[in-house]
N, CA, C and O atoms as a printed pandas DataFrame, in Angstrom:
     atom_number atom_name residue_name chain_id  residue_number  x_coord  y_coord  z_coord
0              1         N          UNK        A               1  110.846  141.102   43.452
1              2        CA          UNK        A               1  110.987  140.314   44.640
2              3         C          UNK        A               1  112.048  140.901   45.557
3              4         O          UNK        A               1  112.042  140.734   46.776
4              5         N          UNK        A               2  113.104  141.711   44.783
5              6        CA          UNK        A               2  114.121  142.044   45.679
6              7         C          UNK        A               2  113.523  143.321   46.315
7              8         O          UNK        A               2  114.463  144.116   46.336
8              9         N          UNK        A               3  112.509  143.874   46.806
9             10        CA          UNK        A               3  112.116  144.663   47.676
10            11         C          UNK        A               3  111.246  144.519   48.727
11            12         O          UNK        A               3  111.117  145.323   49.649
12            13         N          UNK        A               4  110.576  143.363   48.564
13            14        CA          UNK        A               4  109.930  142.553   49.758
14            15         C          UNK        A               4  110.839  142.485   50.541
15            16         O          UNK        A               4  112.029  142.343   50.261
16            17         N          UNK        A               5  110.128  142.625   52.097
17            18        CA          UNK        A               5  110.809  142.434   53.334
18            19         C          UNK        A               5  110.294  140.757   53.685
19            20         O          UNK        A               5  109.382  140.045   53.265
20            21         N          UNK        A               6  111.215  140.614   54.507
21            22        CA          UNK        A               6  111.001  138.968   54.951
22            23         C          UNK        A               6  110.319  138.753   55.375
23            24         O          UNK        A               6  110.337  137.562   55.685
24            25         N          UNK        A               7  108.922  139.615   55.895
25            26        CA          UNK        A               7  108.154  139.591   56.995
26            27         C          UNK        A               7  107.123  139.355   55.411
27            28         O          UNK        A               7  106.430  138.339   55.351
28            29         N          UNK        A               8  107.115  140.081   54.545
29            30        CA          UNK        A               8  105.988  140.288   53.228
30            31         C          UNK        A               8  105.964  138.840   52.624
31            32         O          UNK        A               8  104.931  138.208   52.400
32            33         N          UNK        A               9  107.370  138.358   52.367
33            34        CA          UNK        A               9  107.469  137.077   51.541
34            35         C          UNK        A               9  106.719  135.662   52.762
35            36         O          UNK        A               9  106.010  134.677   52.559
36            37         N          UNK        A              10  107.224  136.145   53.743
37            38        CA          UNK        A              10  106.750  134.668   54.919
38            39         C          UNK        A              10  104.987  135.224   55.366
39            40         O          UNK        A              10  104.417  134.696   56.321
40            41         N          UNK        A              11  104.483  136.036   54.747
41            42        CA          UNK        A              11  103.149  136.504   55.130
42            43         C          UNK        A              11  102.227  135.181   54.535
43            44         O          UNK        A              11  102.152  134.716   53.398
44            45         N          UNK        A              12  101.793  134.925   55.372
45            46        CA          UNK        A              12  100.498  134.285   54.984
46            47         C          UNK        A              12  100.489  132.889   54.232
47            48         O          UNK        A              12   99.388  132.439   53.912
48            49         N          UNK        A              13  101.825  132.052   53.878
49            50        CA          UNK        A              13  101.657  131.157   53.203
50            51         C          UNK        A              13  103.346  130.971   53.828
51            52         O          UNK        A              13  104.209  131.735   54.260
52            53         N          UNK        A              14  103.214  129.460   53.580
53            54        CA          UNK        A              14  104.918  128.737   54.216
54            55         C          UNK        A              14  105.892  128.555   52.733
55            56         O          UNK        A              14  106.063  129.299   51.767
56            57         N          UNK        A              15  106.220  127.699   52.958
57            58        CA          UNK        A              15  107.204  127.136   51.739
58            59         C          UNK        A              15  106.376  126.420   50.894
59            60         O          UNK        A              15  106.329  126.603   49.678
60            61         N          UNK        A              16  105.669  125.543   51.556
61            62        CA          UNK        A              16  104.417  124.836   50.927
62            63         C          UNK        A              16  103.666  125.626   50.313
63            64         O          UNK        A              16  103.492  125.384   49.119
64            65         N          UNK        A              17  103.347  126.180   50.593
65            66        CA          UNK        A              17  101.983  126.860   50.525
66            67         C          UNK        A              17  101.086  127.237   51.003
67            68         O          UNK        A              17  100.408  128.251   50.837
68            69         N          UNK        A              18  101.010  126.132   51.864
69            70        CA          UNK        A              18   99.212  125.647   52.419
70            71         C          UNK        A              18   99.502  125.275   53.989
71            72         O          UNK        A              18   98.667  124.635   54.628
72            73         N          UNK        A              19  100.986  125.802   54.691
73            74        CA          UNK        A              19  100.896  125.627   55.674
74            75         C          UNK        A              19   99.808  126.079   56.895
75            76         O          UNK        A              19   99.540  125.547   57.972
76            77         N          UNK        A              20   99.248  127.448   56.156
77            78        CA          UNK        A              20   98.913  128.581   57.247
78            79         C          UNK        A              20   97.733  127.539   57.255
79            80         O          UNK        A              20   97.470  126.961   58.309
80            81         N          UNK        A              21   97.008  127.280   56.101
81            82        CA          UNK        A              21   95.823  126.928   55.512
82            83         C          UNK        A              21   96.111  125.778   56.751
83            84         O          UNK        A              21   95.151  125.515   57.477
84            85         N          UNK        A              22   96.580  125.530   56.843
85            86        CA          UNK        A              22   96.240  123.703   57.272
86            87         C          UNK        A              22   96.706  123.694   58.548
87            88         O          UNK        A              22   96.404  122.683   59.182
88            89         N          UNK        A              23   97.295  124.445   59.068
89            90        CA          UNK        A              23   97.172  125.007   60.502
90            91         C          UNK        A              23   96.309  125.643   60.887
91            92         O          UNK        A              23   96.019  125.453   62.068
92            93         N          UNK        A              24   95.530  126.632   60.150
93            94        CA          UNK        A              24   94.361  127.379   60.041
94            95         C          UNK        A              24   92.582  126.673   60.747
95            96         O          UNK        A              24   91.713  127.061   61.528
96            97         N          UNK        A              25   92.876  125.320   59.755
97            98        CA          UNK        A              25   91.644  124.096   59.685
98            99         C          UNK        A              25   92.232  123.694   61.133
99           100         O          UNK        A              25   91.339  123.775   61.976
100          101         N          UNK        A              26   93.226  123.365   61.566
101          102        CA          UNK        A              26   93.327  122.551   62.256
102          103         C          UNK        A              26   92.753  123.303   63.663
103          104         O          UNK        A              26   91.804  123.083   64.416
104          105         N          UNK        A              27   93.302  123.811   63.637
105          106        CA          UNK        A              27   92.813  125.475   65.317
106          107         C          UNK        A              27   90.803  125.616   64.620
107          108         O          UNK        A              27   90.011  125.902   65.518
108          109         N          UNK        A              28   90.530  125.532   63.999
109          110        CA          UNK        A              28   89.012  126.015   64.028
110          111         C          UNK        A              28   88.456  124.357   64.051
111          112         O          UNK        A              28   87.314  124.373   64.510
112          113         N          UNK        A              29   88.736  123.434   63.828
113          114        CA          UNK        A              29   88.284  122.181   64.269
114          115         C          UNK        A              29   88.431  121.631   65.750
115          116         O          UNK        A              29   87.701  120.728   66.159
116          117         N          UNK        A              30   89.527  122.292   66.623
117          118        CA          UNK        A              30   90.100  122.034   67.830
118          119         C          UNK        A              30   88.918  122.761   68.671
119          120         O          UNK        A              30   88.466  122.282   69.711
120          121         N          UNK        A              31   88.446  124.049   68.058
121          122        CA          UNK        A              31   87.623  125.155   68.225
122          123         C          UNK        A              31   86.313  124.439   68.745
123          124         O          UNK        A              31   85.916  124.208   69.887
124          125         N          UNK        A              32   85.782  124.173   67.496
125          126        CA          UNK        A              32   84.181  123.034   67.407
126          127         C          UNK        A              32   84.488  122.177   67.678
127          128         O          UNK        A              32   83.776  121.408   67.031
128          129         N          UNK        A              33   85.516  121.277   68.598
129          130        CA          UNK        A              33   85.289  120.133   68.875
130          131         C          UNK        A              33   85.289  120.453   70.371
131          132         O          UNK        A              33   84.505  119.695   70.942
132          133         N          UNK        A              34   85.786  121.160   71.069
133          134        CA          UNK        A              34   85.935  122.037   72.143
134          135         C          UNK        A              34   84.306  122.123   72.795
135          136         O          UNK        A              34   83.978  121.709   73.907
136          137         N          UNK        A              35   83.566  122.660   71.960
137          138        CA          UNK        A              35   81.886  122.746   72.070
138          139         C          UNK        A              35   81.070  121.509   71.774
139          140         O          UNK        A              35   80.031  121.227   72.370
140          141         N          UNK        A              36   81.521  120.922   70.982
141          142        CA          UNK        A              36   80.966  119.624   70.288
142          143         C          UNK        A              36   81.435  118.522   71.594
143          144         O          UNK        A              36   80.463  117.878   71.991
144          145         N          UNK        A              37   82.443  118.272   72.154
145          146        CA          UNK        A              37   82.696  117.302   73.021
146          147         C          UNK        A              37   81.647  117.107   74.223
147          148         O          UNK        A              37   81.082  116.055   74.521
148          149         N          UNK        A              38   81.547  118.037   74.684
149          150        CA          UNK        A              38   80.505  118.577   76.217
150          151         C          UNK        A              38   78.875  118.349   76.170
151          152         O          UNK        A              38   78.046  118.227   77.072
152          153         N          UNK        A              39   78.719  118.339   74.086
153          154        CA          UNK        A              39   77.279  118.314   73.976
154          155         C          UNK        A              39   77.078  116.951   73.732
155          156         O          UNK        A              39   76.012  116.414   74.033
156          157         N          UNK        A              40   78.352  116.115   73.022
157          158        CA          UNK        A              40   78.289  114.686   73.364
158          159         C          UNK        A              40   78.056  113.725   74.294
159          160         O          UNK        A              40   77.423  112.670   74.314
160          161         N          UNK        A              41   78.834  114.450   75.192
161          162        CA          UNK        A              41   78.896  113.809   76.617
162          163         C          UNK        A              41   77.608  113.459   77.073
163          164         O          UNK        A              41   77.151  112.395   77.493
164          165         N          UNK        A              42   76.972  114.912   76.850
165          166        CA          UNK        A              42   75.496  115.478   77.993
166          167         C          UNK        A              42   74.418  114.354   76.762
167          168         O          UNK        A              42   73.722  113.361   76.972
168          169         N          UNK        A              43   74.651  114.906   75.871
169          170        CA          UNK        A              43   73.366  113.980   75.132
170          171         C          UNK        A              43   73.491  112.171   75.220
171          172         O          UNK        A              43   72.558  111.410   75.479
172          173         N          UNK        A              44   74.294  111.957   75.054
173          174        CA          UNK        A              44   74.907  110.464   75.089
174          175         C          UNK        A              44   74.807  109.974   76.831
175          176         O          UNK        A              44   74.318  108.926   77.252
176          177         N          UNK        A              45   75.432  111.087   77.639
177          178        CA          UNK        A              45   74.745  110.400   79.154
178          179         C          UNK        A              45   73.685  110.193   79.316
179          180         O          UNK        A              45   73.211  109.240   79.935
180          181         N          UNK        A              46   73.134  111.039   78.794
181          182        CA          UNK        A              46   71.497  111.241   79.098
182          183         C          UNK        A              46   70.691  109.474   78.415
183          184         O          UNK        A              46   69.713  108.852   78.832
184          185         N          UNK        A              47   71.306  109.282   77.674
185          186        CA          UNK        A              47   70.918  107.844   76.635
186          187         C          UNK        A              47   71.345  106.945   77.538
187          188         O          UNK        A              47   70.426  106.233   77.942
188          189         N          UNK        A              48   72.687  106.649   78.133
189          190        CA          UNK        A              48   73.719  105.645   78.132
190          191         C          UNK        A              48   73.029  104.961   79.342
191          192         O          UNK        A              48   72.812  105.489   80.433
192          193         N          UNK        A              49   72.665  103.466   78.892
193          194        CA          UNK        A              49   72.328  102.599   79.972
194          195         C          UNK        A              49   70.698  102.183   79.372
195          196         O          UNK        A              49   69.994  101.284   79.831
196          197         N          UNK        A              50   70.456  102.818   78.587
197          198        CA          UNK        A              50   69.170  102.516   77.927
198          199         C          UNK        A              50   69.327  101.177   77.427
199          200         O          UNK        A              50   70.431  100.635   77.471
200          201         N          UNK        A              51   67.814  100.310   76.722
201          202        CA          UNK        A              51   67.747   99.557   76.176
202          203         C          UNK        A              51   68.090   99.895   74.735
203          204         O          UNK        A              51   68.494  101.016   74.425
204          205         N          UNK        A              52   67.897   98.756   73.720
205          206        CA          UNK        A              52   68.426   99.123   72.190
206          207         C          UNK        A              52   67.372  100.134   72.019
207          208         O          UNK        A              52   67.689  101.322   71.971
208          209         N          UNK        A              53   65.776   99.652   71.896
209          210        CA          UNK        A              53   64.877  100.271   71.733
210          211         C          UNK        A              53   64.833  101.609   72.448
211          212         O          UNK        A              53   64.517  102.607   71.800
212          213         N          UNK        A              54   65.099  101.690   73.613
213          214        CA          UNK        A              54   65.414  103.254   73.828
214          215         C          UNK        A              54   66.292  104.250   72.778
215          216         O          UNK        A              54   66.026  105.280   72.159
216          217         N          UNK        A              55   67.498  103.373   72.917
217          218        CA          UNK        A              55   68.551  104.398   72.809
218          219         C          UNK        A              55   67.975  104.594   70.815
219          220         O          UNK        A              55   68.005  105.610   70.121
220          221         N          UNK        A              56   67.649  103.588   70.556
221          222        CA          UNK        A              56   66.807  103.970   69.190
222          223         C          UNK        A              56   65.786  105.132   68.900
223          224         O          UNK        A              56   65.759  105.884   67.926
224          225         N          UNK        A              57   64.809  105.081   70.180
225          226        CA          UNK        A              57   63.929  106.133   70.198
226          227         C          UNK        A              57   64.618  107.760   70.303
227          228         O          UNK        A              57   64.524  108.788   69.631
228          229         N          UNK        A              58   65.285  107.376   71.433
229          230        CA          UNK        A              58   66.447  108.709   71.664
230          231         C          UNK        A              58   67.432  109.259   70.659
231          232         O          UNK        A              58   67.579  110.446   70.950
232          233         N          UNK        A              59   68.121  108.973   69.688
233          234        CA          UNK        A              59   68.593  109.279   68.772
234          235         C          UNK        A              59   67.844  108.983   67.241
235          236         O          UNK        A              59   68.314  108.857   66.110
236          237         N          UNK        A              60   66.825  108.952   67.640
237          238        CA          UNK        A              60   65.739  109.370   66.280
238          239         C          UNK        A              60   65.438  110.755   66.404
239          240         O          UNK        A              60   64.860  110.990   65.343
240          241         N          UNK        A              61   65.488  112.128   67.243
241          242        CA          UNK        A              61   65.324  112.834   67.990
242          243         C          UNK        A              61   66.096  113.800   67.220
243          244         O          UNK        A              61   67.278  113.461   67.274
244          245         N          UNK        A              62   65.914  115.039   66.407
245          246        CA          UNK        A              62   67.207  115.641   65.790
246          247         C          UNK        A              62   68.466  116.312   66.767
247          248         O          UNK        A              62   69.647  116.309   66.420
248          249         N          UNK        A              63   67.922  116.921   68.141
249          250        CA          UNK        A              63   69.476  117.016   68.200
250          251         C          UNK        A              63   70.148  116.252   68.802
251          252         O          UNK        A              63   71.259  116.267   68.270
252          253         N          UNK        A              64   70.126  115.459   69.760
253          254        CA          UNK        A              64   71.053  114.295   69.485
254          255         C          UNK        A              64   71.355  113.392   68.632
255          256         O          UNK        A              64   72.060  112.462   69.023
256          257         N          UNK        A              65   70.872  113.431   67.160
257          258        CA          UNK        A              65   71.358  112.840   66.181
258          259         C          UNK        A              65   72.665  114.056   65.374
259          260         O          UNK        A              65   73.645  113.693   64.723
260          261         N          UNK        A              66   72.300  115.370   65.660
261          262        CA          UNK        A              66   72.829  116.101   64.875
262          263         C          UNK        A              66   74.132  116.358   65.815
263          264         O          UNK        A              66   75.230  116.610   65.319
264          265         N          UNK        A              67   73.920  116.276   67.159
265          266        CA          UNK        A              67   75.142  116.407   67.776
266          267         C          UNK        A              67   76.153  115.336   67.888
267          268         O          UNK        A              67   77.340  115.452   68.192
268          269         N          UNK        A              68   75.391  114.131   67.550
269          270        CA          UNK        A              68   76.540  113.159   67.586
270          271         C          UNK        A              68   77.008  112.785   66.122
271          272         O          UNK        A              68   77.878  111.944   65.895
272          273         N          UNK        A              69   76.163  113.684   64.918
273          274        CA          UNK        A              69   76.681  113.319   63.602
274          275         C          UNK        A              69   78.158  114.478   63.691
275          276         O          UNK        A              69   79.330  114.195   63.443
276          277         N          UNK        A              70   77.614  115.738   64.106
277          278        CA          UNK        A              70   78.819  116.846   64.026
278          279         C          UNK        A              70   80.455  116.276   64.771
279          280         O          UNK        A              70   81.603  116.489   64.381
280          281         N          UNK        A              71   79.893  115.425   66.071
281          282        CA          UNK        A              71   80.546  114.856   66.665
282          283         C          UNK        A              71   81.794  114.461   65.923
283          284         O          UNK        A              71   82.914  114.954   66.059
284          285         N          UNK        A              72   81.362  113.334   64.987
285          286        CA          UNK        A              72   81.700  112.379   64.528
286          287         C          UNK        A              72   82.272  112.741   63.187
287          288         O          UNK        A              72   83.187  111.986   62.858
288          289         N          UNK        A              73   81.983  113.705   62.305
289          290        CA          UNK        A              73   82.755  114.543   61.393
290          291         C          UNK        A              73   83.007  115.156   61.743
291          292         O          UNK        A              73   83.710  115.459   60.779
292          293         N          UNK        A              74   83.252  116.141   62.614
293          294        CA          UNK        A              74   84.457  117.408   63.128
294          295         C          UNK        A              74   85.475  116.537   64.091
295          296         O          UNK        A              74   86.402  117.306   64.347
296          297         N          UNK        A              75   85.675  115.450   64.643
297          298        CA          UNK        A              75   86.594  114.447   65.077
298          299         C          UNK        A              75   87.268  114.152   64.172
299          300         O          UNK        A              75   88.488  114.271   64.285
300          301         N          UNK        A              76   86.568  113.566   62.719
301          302        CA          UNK        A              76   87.381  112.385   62.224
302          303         C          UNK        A              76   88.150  113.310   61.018
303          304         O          UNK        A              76   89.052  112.864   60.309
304          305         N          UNK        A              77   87.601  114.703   60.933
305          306        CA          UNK        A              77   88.513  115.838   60.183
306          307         C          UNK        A              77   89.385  116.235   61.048
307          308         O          UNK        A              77   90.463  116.463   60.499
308          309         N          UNK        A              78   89.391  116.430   62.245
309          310        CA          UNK        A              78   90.322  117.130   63.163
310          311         C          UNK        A              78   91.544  115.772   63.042
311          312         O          UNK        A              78   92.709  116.053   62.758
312          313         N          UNK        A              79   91.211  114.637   63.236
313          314        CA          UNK        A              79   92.383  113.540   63.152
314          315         C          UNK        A              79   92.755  113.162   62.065
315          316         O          UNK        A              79   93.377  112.105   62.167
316          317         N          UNK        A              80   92.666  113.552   60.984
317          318        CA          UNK        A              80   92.897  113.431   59.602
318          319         C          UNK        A              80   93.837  114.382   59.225
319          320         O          UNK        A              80   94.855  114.090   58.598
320          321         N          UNK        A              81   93.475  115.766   59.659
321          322        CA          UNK        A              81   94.912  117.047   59.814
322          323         C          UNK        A              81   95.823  116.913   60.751
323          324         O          UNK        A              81   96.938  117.424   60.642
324          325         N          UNK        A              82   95.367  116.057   62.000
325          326        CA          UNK        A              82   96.418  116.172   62.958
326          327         C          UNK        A              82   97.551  114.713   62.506
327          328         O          UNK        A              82   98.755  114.948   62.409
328          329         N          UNK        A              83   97.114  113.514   62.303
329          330        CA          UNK        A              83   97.930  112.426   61.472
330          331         C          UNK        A              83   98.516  112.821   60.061
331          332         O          UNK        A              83   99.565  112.353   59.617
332          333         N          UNK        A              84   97.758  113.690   59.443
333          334        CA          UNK        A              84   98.601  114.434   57.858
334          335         C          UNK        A              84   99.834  115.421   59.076
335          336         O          UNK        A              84  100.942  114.909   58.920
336          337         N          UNK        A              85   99.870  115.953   59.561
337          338        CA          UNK        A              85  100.917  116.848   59.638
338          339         C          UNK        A              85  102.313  115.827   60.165
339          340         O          UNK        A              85  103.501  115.986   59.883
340          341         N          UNK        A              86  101.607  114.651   61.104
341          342        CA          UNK        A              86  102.556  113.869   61.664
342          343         C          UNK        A              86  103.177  112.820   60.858
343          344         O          UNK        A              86  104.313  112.435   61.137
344          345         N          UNK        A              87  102.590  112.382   59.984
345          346        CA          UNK        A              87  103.168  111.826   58.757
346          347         C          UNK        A              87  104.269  113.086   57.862
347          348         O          UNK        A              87  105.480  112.879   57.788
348          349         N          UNK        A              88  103.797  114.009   57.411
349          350        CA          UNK        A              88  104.828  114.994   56.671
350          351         C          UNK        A              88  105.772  115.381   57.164
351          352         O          UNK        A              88  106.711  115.778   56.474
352          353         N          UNK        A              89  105.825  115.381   59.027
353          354        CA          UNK        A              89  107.562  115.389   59.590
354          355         C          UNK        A              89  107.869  114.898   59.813
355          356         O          UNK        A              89  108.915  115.130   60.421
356          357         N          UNK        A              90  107.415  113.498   59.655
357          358        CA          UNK        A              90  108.353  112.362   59.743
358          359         C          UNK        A              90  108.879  111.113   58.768
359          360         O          UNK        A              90  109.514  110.107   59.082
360          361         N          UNK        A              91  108.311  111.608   57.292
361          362        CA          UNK        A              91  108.300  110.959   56.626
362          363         C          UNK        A              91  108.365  111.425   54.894
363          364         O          UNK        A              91  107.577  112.267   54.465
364          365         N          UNK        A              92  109.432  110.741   53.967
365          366        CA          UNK        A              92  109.280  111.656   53.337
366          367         C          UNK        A              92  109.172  110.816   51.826
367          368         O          UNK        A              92  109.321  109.599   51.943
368          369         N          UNK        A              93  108.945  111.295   50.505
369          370        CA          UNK        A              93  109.173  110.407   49.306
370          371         C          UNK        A              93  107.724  110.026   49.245
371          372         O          UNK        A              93  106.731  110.666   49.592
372          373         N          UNK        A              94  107.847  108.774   48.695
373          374        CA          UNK        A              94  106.684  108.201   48.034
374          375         C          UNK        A              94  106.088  107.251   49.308
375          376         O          UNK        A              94  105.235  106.410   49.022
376          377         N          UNK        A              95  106.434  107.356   50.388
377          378        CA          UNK        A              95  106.207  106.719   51.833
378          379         C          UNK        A              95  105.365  107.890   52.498
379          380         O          UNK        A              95  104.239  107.738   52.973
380          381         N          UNK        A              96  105.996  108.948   52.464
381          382        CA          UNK        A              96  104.683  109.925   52.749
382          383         C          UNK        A              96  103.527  110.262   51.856
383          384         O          UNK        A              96  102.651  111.063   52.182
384          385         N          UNK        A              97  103.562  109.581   50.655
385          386        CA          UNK        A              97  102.319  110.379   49.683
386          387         C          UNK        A              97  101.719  108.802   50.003
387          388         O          UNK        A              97  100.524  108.977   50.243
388          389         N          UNK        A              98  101.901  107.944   50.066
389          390        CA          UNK        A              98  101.031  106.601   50.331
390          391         C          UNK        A              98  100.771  106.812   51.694
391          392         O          UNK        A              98   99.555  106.630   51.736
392          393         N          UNK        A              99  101.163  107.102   52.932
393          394        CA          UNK        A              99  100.592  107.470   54.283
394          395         C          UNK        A              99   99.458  108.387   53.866
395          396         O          UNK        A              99   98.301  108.045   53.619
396          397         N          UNK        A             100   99.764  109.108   53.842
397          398        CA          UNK        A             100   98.719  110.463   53.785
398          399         C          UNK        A             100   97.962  110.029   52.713
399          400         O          UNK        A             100   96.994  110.608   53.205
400          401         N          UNK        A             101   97.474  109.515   51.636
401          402        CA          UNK        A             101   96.409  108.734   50.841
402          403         C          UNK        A             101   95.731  107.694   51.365
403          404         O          UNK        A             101   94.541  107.415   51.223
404          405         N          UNK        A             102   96.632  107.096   52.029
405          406        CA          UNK        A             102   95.678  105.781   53.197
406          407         C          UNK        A             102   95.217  106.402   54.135
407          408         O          UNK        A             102   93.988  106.331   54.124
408          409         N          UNK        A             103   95.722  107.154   55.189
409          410        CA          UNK        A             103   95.076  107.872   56.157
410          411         C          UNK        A             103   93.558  108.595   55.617
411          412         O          UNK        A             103   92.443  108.249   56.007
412          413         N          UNK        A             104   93.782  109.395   54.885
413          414        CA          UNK        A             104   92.731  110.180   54.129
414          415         C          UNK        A             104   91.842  109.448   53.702
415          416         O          UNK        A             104   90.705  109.919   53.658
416          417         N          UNK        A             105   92.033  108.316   53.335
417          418        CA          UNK        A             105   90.877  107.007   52.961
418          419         C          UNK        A             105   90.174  106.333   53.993
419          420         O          UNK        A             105   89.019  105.927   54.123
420          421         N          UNK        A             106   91.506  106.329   54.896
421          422        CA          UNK        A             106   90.660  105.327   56.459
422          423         C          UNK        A             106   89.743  106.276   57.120
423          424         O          UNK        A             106   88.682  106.007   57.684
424          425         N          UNK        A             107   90.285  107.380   56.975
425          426        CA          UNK        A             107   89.054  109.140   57.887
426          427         C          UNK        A             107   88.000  108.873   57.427
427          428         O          UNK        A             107   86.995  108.469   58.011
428          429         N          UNK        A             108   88.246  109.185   55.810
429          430        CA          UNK        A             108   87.103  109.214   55.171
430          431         C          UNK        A             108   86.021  108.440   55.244
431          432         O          UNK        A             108   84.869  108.868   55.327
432          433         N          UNK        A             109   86.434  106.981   55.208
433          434        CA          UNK        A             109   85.641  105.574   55.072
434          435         C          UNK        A             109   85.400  105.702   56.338
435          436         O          UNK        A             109   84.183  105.551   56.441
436          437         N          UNK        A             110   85.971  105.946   57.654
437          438        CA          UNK        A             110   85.108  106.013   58.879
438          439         C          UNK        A             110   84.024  106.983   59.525
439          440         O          UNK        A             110   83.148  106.758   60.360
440          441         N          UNK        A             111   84.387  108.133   58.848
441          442        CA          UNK        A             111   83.196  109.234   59.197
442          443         C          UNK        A             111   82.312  108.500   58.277
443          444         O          UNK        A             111   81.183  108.358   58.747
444          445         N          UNK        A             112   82.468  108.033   57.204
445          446        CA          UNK        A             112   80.728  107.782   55.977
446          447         C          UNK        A             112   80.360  106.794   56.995
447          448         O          UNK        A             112   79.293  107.046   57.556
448          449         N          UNK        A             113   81.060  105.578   57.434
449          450        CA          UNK        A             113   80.306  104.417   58.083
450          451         C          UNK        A             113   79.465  105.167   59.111
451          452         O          UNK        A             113   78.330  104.698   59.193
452          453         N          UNK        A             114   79.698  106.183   59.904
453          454        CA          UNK        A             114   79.184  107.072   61.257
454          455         C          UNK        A             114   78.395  107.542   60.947
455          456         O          UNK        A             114   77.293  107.391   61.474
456          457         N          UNK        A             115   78.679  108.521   59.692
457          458        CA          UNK        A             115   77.326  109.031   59.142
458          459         C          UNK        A             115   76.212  107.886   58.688
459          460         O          UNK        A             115   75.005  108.087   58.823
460          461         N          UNK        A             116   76.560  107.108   58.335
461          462        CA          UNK        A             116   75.409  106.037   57.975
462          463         C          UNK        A             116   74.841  105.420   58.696
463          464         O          UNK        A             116   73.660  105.165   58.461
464          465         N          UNK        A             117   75.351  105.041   59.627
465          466        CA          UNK        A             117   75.224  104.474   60.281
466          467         C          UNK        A             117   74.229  105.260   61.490
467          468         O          UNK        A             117   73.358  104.535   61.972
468          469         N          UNK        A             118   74.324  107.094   62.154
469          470        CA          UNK        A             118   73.523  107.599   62.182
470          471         C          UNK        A             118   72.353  107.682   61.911
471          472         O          UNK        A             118   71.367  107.392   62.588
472          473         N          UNK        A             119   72.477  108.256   60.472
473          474        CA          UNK        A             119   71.460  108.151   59.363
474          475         C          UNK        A             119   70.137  106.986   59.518
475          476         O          UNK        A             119   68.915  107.130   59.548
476          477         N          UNK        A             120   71.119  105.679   59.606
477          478        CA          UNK        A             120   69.996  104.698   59.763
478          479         C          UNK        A             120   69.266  104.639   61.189
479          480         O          UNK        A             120   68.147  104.166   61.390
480          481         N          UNK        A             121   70.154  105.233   62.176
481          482        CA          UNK        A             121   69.109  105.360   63.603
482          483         C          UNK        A             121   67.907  106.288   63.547
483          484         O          UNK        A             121   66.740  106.111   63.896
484          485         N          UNK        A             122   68.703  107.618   62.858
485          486        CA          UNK        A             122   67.666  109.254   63.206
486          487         C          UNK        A             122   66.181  108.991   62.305
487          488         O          UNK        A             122   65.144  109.640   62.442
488          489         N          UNK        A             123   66.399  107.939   61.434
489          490        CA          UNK        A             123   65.777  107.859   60.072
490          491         C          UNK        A             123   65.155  106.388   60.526
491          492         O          UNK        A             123   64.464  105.741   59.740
């Protein structure tokens, strides 16, 4: 170890570990949501103002079902890394491992309801 330069030891991983990693996810979700937002918009305007039965017919349709499912999981992952990082600097002990376990539960449990809830329109 005593011949590593500081630049070798701070390569690619933090103190944690998993900083790069999880800064990494976070920039390629910012990425696809970047593309994913615009196709929301356009597909969902295109719907918005319909009757139930329309907007039923219209998102039975695969890609506006698939763009508003991607939607809706590349969001609720992108806010799941961005609330984990804001919980870990501001919080620390057994107050941050119960934040970040509830958060991770509430993401979770809200993308499945989206996805299902999808699911039961496209289907």
């Amino acid at each position: 170890m005593a011949f590593l330069t500081d630049r070798k030891r701070a390569e690619g991983l933090g103190s944690a570990k998993s900083g790069t990693e999880h800064h990494w996810h976070t920039m390629v979700s910012s990425v696809a949501m970047c593309g994913l937002i615009p196709l929301f918009i356009l597909t969902f305007g295109a719907a918005y103002g319909g009757t139930y039965e329309e907007m039923l017919a219209y998102y039975s349709r695969p890609f506006p079902a698939i763009v508003a499912l991607l939607t809706l999981l590349v969001g609720w992952v992108h806010f799941r890394l961005g609330v984990q990082a804001l919980i870990e600097d501001y919080t620390g002990g057994f107050t941050r491992k119960a934040l970040v376990i509830g958060m991770a539960c509430l993401c979770y449990t809200a993308a499945a309801t989206g996805v299902f809830a999808i699911a039961r329109i496209a289907l």
